[in-house]
PAVEXTOR-706326 format. One record per residue (C-alpha): residue number from 1; x, y, z. Coordinates in steps of 0.02 Angstrom, whole numbers, plus 50000, padded with zeros to 5 digits. Layout:
N
<rec i="NUM" x="X" y="Y" z="Z"/>
...
END
This chain:
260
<rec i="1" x="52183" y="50661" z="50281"/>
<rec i="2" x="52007" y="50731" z="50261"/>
<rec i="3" x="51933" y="50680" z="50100"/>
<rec i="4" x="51776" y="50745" z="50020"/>
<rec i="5" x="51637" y="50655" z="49998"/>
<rec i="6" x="51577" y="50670" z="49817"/>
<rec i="7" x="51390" y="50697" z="49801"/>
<rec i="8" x="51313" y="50548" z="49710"/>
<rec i="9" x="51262" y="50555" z="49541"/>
<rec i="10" x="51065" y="50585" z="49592"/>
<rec i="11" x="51099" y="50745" z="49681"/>
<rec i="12" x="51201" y="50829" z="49529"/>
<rec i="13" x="51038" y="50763" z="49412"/>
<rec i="14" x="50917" y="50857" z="49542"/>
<rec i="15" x="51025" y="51015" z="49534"/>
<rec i="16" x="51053" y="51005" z="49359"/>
<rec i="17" x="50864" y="51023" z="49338"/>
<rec i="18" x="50853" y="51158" z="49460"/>
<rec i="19" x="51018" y="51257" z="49389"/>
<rec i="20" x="51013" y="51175" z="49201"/>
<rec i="21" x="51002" y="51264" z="49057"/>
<rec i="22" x="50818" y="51315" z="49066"/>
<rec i="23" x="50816" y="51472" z="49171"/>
<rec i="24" x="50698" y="51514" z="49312"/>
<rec i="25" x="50542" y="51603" z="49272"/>
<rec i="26" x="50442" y="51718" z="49392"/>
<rec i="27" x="50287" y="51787" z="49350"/>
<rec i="28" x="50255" y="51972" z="49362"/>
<rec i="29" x="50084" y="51998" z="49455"/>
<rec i="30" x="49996" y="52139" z="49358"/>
<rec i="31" x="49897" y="52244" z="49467"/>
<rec i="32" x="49734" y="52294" z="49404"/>
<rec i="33" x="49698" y="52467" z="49422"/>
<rec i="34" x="49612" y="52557" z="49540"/>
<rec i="35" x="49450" y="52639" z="49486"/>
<rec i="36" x="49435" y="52838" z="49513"/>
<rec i="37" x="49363" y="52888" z="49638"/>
<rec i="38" x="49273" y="53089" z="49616"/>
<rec i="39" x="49354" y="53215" z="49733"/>
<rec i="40" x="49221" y="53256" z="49871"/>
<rec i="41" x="49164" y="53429" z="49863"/>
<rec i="42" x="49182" y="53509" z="50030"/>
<rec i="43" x="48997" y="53552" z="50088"/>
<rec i="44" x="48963" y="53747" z="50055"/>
<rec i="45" x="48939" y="53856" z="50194"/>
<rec i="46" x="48802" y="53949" z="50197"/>
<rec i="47" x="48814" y="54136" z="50166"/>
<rec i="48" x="48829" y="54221" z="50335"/>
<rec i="49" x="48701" y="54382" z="50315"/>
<rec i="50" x="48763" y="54445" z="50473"/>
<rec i="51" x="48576" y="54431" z="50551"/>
<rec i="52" x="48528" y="54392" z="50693"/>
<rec i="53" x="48418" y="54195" z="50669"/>
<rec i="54" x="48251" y="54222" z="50709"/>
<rec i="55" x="48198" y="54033" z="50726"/>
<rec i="56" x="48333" y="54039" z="50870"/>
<rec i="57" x="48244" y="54190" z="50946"/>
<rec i="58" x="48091" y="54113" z="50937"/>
<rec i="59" x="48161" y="53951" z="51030"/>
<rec i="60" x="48237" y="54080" z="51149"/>
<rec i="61" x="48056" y="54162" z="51181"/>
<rec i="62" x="47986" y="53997" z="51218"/>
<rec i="63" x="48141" y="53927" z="51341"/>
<rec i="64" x="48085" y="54081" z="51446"/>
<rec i="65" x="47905" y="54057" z="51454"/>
<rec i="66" x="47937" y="53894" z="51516"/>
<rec i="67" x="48038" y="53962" z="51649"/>
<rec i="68" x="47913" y="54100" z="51710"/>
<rec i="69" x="47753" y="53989" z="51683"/>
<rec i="70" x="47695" y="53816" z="51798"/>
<rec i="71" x="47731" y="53664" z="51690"/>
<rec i="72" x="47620" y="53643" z="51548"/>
<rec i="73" x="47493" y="53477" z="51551"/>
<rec i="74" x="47518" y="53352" z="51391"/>
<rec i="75" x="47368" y="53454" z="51321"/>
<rec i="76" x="47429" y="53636" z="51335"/>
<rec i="77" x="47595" y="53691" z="51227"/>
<rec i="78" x="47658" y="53867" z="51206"/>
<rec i="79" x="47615" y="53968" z="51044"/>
<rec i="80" x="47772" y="54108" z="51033"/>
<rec i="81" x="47733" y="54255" z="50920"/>
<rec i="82" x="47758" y="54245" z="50784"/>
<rec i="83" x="47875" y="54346" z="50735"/>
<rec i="84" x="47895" y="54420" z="50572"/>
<rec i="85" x="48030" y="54296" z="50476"/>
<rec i="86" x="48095" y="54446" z="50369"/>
<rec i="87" x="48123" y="54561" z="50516"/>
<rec i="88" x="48310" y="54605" z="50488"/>
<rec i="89" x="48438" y="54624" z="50638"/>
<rec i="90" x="48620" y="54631" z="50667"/>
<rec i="91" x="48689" y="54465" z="50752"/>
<rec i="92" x="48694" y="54489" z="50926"/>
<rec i="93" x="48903" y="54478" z="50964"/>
<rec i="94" x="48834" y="54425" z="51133"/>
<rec i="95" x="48702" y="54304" z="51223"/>
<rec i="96" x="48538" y="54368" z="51174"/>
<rec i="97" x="48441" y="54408" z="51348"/>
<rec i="98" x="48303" y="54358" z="51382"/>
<rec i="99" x="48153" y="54422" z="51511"/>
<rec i="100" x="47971" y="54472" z="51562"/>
<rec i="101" x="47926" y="54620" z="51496"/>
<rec i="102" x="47847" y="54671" z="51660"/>
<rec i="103" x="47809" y="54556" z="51814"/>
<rec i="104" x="47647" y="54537" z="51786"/>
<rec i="105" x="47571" y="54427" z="51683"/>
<rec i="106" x="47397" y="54326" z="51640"/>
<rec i="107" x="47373" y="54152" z="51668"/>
<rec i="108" x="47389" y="54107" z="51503"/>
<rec i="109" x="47486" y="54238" z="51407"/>
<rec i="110" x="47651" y="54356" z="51441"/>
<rec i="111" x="47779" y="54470" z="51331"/>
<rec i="112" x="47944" y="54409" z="51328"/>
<rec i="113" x="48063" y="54551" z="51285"/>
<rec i="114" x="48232" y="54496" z="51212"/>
<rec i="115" x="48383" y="54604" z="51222"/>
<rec i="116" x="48544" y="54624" z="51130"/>
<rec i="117" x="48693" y="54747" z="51192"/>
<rec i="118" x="48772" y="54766" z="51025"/>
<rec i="119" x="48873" y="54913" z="51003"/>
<rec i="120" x="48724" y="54956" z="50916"/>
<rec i="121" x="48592" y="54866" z="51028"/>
<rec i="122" x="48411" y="54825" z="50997"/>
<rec i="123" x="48286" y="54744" z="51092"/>
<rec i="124" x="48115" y="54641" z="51017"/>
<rec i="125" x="47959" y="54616" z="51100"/>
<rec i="126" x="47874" y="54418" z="51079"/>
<rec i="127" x="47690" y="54381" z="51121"/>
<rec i="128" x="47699" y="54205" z="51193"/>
<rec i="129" x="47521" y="54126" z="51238"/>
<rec i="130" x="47485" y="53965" z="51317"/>
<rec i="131" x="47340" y="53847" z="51199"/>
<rec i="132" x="47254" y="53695" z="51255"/>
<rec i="133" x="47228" y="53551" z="51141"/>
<rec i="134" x="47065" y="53442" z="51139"/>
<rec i="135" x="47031" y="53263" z="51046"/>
<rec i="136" x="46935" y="53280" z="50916"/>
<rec i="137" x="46822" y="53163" z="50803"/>
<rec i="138" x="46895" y="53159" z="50620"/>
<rec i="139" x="46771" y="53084" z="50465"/>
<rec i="140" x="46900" y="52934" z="50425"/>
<rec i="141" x="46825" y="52962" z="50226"/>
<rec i="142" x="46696" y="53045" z="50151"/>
<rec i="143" x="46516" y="53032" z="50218"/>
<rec i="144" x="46358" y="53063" z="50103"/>
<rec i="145" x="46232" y="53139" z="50203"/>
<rec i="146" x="46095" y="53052" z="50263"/>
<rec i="147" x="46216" y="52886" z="50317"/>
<rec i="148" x="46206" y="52849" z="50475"/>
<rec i="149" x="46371" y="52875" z="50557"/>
<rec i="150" x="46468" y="52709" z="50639"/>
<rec i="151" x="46638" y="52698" z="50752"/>
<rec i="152" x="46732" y="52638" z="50599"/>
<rec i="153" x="46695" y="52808" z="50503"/>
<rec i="154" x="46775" y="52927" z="50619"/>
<rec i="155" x="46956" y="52930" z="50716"/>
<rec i="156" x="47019" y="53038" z="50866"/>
<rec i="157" x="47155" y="53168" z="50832"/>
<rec i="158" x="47227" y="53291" z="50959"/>
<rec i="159" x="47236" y="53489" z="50883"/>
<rec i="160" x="47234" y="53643" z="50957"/>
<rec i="161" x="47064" y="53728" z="51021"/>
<rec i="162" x="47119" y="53895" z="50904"/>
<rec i="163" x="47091" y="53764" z="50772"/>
<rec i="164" x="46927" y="53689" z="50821"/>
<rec i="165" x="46762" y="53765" z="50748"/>
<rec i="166" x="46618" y="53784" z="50845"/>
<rec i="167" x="46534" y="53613" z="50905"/>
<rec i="168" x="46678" y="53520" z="50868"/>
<rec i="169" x="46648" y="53345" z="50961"/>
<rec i="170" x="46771" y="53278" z="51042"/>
<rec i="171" x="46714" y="53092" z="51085"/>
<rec i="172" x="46657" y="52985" z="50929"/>
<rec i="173" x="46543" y="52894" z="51027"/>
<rec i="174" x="46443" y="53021" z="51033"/>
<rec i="175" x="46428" y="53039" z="50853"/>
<rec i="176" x="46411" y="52855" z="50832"/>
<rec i="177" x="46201" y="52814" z="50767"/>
<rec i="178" x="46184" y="52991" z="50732"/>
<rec i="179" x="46140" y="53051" z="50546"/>
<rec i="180" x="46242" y="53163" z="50413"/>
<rec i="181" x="46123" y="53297" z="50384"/>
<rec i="182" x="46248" y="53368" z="50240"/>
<rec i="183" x="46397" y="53287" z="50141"/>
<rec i="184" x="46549" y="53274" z="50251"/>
<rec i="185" x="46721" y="53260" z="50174"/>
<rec i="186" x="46884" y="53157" z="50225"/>
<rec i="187" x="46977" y="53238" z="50359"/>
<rec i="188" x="46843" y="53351" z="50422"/>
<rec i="189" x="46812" y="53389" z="50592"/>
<rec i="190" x="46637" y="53328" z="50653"/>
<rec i="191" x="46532" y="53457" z="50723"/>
<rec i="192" x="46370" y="53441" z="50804"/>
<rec i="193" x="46288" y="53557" z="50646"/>
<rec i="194" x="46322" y="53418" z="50541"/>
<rec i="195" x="46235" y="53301" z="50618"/>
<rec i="196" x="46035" y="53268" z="50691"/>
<rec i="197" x="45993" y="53105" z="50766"/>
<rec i="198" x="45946" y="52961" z="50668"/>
<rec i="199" x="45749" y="52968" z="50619"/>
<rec i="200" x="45648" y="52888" z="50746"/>
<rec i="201" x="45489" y="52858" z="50642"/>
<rec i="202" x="45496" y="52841" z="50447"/>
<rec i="203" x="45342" y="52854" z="50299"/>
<rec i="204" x="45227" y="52698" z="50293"/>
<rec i="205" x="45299" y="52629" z="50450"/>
<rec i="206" x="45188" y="52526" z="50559"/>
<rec i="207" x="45162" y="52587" z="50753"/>
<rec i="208" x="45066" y="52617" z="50915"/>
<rec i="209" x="44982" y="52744" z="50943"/>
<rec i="210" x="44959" y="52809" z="51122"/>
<rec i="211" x="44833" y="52932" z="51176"/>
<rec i="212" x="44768" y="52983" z="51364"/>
<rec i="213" x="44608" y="53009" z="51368"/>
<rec i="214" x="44519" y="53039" z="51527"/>
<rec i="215" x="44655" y="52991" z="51619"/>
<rec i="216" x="44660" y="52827" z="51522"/>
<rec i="217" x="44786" y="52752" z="51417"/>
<rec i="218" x="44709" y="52695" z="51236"/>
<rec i="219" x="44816" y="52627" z="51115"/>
<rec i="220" x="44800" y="52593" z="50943"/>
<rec i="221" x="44848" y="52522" z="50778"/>
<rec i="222" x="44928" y="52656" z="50663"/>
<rec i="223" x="45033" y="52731" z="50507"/>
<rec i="224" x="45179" y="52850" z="50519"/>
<rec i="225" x="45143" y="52989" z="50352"/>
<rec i="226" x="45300" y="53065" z="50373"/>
<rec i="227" x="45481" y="53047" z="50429"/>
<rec i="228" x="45516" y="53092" z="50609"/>
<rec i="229" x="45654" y="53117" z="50734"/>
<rec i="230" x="45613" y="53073" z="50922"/>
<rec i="231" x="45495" y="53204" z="51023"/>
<rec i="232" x="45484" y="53272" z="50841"/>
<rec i="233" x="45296" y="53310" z="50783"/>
<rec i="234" x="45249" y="53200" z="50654"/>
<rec i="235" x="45065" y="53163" z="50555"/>
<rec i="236" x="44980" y="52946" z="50583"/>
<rec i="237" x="44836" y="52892" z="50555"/>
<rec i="238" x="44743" y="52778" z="50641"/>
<rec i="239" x="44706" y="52624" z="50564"/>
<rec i="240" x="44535" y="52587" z="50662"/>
<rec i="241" x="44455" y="52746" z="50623"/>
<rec i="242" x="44540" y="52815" z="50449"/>
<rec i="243" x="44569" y="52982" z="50553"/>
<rec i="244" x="44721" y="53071" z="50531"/>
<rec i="245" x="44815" y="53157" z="50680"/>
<rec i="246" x="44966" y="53235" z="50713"/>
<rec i="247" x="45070" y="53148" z="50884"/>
<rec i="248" x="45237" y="53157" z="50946"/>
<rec i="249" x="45362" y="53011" z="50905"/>
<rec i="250" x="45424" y="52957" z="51065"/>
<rec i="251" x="45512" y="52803" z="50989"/>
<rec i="252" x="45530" y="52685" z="50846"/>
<rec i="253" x="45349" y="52605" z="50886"/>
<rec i="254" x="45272" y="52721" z="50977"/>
<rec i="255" x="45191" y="52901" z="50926"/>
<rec i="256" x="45098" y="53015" z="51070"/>
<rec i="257" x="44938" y="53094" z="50993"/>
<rec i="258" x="44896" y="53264" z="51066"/>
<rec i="259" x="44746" y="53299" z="51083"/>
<rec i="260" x="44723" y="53498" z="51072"/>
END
């Protein structure tokens, strides 16, 4: 006969703790709540006016010219019209088209006519021209006039030749030891009417003085009596004699006297 095995006494202490009188507790994880987040407000669509973009016509102009005209060097770009932003037409319902006005053009210029076959169509005329660019010297600050100009005071920039004045320079260097003859401010382009070259010959400075006479070369000691530029006319006098002449300053040292 089978006979069950009675647990021993340890096993009903271990279960008595686990089943006993004091129940089983489980803790209830809280949740913390989750913070609000706004609604998103859908972005709003901008009114449709039912006219036709004129930026886009514009870009349409411009795709055009590029296809009737040779490419364009890195210092040439197209300038389109412009045309008039408050010009009102119905959308086109179809591609705008887009042409030459007539075959024949100029080099540098052509009228690009766009069309639109709306029920009620309408068609636009755009001037589109083709502009160079140049470098040109830029005053890196402001310059008081009379300072002799140095690299560090000017910078190259690239602009359109419609934007240039008159005697723009377009290499620094060649502004570089040449003197402001006015104020120049930050920013402004350099022109050649702003500056002279730097004075060759100053007041109370100490030079030779070269004369031909009879087909001789005499020089002598002398003093500068006025500020001059080079092959500028300019009054010495010659330290030997007293006499005061008028010569031509060829360089820093040296002044020409003319004999009339």
């Amino acid at each position: 006969m089978l006979m069950m095995q009675r647990a021993p006494k340890y096993r009903h202490w271990v279960l008595g703790l686990s089943f006993g009188a004091t129940p089983l507790v489980f803790a209830q994880t809280t949740a913390l709540p989750t913070p609000a987040v706004a609604p998103t407000s859908p972005p709003v669509p901008l009114p449709d006016t039912g006219m036709q973009d004129i930026p886009a016509l514009e870009s349409l102009a411009r795709a055009e010219a590029a296809r009737q005209f040779p490419p364009l060097t890195d210092r040439e770009r197209f300038l389109i019209g412009p045309i008039e932003p408050n010009l009102q037409l119905e959308r086109c319902r179809q591609p705008v088209k887009a042409a030459l006005a007539s075959v024949h053009h100029m080099r540098d210029r052509a009228t690009i006519e766009l069309r639109c076959q709306n029920a009620k169509p309408w068609h636009l005329y755009v001037q589109v021209r083709v502009i160079g660019t140049s470098p040109v010297a830029v005053a890196v600050h402001a310059i008081v006039a009379g300072s002799v100009l140095k690299a560090e005071d000017m910078r190259v920039e690239q602009h359109d030749i419609t934007e240039l004045p008159a005697g723009f320079l377009d290499d620094p260097a060649i502004a570089v030891g040449l003197t402001a003859s006015r104020p120049i401010s930050g920013g402004a382009f350099l022109t050649n009417q702003q500056l002279v070259a730097a004075k060759a010959v100053q007041r109370g400075q100490s030079v030779t003085l070269v004369a031909d006479v009879g087909g001789m070369s005499v020089r002598m000691a002398g003093k500068v009596l006025g500020d001059a530029m080079v092959n500028q006319r300019v009054r010495v006098q010659n330290l030997s004699s007293g006499r005061i002449v008028e010569g031509i300053a060829r360089s820093e040292q040296v002044v020409e006297i003319i004999f009339q």
